[in-house]
Structure formats: C-alpha cells, structure tokens
C-alpha positions as CSV (number, residue, x, y, z in Angstrom):
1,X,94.8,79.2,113.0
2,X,97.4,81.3,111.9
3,X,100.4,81.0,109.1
4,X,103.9,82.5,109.0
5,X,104.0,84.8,106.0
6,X,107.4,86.0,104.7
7,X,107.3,89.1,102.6
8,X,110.1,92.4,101.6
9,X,109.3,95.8,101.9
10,X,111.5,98.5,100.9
11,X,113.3,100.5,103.2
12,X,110.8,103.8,103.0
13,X,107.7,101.8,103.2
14,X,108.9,100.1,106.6
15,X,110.5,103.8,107.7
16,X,107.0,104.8,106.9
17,X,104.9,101.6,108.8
18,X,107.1,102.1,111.6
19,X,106.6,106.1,112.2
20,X,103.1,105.4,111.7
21,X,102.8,102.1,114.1
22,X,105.1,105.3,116.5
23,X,102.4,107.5,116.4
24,X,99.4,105.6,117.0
25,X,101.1,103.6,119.8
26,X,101.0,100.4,118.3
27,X,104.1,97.5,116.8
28,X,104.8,97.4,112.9
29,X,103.7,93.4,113.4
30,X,100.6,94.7,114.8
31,X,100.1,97.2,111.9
32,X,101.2,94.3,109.1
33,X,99.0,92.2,111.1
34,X,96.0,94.5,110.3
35,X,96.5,95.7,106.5
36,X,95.4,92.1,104.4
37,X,92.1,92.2,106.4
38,X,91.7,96.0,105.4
39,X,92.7,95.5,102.1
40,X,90.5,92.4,101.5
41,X,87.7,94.1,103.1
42,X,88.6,97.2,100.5
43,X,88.7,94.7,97.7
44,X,85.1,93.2,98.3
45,X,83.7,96.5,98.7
46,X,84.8,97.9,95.4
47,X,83.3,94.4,94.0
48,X,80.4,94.6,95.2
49,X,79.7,98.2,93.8
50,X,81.0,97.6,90.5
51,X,78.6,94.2,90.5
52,X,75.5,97.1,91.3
53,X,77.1,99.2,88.6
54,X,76.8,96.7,86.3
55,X,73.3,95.3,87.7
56,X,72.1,99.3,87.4
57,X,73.3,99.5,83.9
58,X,71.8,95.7,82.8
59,X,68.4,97.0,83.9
60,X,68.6,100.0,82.3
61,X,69.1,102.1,85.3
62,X,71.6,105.3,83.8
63,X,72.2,109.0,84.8
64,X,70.1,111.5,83.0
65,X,72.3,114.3,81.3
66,X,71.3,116.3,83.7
67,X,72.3,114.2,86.8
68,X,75.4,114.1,85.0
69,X,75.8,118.3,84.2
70,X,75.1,118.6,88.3
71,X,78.0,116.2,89.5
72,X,80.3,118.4,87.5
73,X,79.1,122.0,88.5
74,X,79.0,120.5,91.7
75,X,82.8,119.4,91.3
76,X,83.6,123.1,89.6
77,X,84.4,121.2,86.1
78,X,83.0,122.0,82.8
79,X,80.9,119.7,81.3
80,X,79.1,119.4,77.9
81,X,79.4,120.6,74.1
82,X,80.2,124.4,74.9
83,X,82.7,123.5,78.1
C-alpha cells in the first residue's frame, strides 16, 4: 500500500534530482521514490554500528595506542605527544 506524500524542495536540489534522474535515464518520481528507503536503510546501518561500538566498548573491547598511531600514519596525520 502506498501513501501520497507532499513535500518542497528548493529550486537547486530539484535542478539537481532532475539532471541526475537525466543522466541515469530514470523520472525525478522514480528517484524521490527511491531516496526514504536509502536513507532509512543508511540510518539503521549507522545504528547498528554505533550499538557494536558501544557493545565493544561495554566489554572492554578498545584500540591499543598502537592500533590507534597506525590509523593515523596510515591517514598521513600526526598523532601523539611530539606530533
């Protein structure tokens, strides 16, 4: 079952959705159509890996310093007391 759903956008965002819906062929309904699912689908994900963060962190589960100090040469970012 579907509902009728009645929102504004501004004037960019649907010059944007429509150039987009262009290139890939498809309507703007279609692409409005398919953004709540993607974005509620985004939304649980992100919940569910903070919920592990916090289940890691509750069971003692942290980065060593070291695990830590490779992220950030991995990333090119100085890290620790002498950065």
């Amino acid at each position: 079952m579907t509902s009728p759903v009645t929102f504004e956008l501004e004037e960019e965002t649907i010059s944007a959705l429509d150039a987009d819906a262009a290139r890939i062929d498809r309507s703007r309904n279609a692409l409005v159509d398919q953004a709540p699912g993607e974005w509620l689908a985004h939304q649980d994900w992100q919940r569910e890996e903070i919920e592990a963060g916090i289940a890691d962190a509750d069971a003692g589960r942290f980065a060593t310093g070291e695990e830590v100090a490779a992220v950030f040469a991995r990333l090119g970012i100085a890290y620790g007391p002498d950065p």
